[in-house]
C-alpha positions in Angstrom: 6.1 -22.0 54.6 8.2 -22.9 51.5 7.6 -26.1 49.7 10.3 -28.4 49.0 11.1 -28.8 44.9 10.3 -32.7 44.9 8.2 -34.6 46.7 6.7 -38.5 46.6 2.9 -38.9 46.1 2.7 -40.8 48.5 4.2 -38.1 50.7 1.4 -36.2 50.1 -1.6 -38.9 50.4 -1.1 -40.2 53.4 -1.6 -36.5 55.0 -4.5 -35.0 55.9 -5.6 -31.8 53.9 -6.6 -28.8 56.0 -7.9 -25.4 54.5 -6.7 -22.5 55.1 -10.4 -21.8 57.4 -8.4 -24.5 59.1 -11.4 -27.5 58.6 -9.9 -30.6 58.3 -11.2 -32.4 54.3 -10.0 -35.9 55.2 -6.9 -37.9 54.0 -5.6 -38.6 50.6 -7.5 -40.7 48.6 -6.0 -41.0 44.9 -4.0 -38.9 42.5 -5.1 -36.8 40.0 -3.1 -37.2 36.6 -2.7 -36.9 32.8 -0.7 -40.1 31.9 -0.2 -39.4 28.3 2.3 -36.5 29.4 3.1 -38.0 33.0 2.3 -35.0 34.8 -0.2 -34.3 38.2 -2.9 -32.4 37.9 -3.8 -32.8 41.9 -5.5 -35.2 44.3 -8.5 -36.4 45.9 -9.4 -36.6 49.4 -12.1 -38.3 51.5 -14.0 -36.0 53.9 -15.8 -38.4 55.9 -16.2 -42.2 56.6 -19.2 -42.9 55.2 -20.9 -41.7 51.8 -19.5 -40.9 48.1 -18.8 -37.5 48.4 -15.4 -36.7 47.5 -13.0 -33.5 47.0 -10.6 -32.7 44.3 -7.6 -30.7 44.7 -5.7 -28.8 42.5 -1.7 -28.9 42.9 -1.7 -25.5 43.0 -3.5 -25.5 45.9 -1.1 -26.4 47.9 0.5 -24.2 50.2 2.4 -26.0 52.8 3.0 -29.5 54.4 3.6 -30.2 58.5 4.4 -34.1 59.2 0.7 -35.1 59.4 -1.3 -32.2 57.3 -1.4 -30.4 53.9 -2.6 -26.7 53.8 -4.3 -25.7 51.2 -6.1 -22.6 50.3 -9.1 -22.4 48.2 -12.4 -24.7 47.5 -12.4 -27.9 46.2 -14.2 -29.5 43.3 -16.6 -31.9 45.0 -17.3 -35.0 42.9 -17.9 -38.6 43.4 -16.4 -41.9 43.7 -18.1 -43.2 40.3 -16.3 -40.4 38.9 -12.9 -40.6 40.3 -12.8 -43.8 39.4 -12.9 -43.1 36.1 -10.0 -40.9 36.2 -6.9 -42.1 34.1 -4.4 -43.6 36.5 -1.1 -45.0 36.2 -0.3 -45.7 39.9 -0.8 -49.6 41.0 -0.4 -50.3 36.7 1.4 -53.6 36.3 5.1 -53.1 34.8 6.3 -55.7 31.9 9.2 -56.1 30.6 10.5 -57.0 26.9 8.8 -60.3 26.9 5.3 -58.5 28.1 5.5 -60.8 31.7 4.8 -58.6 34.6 7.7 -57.9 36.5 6.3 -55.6 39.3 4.0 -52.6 39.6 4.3 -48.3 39.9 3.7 -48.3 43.3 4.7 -44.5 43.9 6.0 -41.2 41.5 8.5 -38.2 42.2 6.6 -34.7 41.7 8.0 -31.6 40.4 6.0 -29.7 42.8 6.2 -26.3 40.9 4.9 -27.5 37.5 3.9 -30.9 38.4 5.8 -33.3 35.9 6.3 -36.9 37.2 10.1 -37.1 37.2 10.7 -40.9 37.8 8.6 -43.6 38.9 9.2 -46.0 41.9 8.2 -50.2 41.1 7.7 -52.7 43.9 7.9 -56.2 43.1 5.1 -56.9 45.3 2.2 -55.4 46.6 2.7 -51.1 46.7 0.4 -51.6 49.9 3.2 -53.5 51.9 4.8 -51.2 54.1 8.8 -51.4 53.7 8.5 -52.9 50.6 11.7 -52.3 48.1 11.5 -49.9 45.2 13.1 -49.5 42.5 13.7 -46.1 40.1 12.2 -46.1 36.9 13.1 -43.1 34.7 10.3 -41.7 31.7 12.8 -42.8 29.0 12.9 -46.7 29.9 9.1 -46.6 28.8 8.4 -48.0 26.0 4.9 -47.8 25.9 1.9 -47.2 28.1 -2.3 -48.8 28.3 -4.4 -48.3 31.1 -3.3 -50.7 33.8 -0.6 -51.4 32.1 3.5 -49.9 31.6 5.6 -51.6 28.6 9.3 -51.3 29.4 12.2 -53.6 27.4 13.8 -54.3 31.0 15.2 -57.6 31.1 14.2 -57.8 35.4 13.8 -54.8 37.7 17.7 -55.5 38.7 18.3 -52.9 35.3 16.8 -50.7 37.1 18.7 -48.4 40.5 17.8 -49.6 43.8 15.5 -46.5 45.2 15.1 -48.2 48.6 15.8 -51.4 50.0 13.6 -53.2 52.5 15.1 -55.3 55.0 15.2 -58.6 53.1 16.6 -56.6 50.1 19.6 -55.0 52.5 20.4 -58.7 53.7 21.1 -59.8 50.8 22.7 -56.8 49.2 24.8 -56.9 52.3 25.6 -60.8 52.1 26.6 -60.6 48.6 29.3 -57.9 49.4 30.4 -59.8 52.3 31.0 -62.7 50.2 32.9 -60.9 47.5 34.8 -59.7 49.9 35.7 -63.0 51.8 36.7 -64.4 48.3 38.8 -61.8 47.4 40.3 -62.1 50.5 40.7 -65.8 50.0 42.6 -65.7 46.0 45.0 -62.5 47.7 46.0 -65.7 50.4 46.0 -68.4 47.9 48.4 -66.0 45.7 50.9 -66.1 48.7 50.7 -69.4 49.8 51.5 -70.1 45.8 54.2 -68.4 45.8 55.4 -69.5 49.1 55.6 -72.5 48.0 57.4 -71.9 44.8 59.9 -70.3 47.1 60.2 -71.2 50.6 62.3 -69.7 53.1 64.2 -72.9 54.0 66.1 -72.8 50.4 67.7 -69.6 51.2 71.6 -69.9 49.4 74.5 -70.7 52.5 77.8 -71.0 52.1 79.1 -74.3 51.3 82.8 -75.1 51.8 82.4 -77.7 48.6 80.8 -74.9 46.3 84.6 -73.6 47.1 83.2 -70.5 49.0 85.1 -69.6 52.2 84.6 -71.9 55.2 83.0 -70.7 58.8 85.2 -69.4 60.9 85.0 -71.9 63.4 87.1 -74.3 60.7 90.1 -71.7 60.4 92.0 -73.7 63.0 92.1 -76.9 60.9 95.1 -78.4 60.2 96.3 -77.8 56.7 97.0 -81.8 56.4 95.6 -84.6 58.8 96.5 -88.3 59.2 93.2 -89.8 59.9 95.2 -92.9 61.9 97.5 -90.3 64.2 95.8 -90.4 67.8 94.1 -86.4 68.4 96.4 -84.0 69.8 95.9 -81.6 72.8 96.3 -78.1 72.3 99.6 -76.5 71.5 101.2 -75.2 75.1 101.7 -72.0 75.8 105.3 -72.4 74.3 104.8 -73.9 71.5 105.5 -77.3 71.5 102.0 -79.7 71.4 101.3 -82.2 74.2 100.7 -85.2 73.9 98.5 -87.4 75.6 100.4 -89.9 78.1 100.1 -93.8 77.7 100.4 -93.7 81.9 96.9 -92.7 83.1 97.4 -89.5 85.5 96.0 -91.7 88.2 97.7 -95.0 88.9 94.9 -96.2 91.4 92.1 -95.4 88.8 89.8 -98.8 89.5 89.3 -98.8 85.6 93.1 -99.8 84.5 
């Protein structure tokens, strides 16, 4: 079964480890590391319920993974839980930032599974135990310096750092903020048009003006060239030319009205 080339600790804690004489040694229990050089050595597991009795695995060891299990091949070291806990650990240390004021915690590490160098850690901003928690990416070369319990960084906040994964709060308001980014950008591209529709509206659009001296509509060709304001309108020319005249006799001498 091949092995994939990364894999998250917690990945491999929260399986069960089975030999290869196919007994099942318990669940993951704690890592196994050499902080100075951020590297994993292995991991512990808890065979039973009850007692102190615990097993150490190396990483090399390990010889395939199924969605619940480890396999493993080979013995274990057995030891106890006075003694693992006394195994440097930087997992659960609190993270600080330039001004030395917690701003989170390692809650989790990317392994080189092939030589076992830590190739980034992940930081929660609240408790690692919290299930859907978000985490944030925190590469070797933004540590500054590094005490039991404790990780020195010169990050301002953990938003310096890549978002790794986002729970669901996190995705809210990631999602929010680009949706209100976007509405305002919307908004300035339609105050930019109303602008300019105002600085020039369609009603002022240039027609043709018979005092600008321009040539009149074509409905005013048949004007007379000269036009006595005080001479009584004319009918239309008749067919033979001469114009007619409207009669001081109404048409109708028994129209009621004269």
């Amino acid at each position: 079964m091949a092995l994939p080339e990364q894999l998250l600790l917690s990945d491999l804690l929260r399986r069960r480890v089975r030999c290869d004489q196919g007994l099942d040694h318990g669940a993951g229990l704690q890592v196994w590391m050499h902080p100075p050089v951020h590297r994993v050595l292995g991991w512990v597991s808890k065979p039973s319920a009850f007692g102190a009795r615990r097993l150490v695995w190396r990483l090399n060891q390990l010889r395939g993974l199924t969605d619940l299990e480890v396999l493993v091949q080979g013995e274990p070291a057995e030891t106890e839980q006075d003694v693992v806990e006394r195994l440097p650990n930087l997992i659960e240390a609190a993270v600080l930032d330039r001004r030395q004021q917690p701003i989170g915690s390692l809650a989790d590490a990317a392994i080189e599974l092939r030589t076992g160098r830590i190739r980034h850690y992940l930081v929660s901003r609240s408790d690692p135990r919290l299930p859907g928690s978000s985490r944030w990416r925190l590469s070797l070369d933004r540590l500054v310096d590094q005490q039991p319990g404790q990780v020195f960084t010169a990050l301002e906040s953990l938003d310096d750092l890549p978002l790794a994964r986002a729970s669901v709060r996190q995705e809210f308001l990631r999602r929010s903020r680009r949706w209100r980014d976007q509405m305002q950008e919307a908004g300035s591209r339609v105050e930019e048009r109303l602008e300019g529709w105002l600085e020039d509206p369609p009603w002022q659009e240039e027609s043709p003006s018979p005092m600008a001296g321009e040539a009149p509509d074509e409905g005013w060709d048949d004007w007379p060239e000269s036009w006595d304001p005080s001479e009584p309108p004319s009918r239309p020319s008749a067919p033979d030319g001469r114009r007619q005249r409207r009669s001081a006799q109404p048409p109708n001498d028994e129209d009621p009205w004269f």
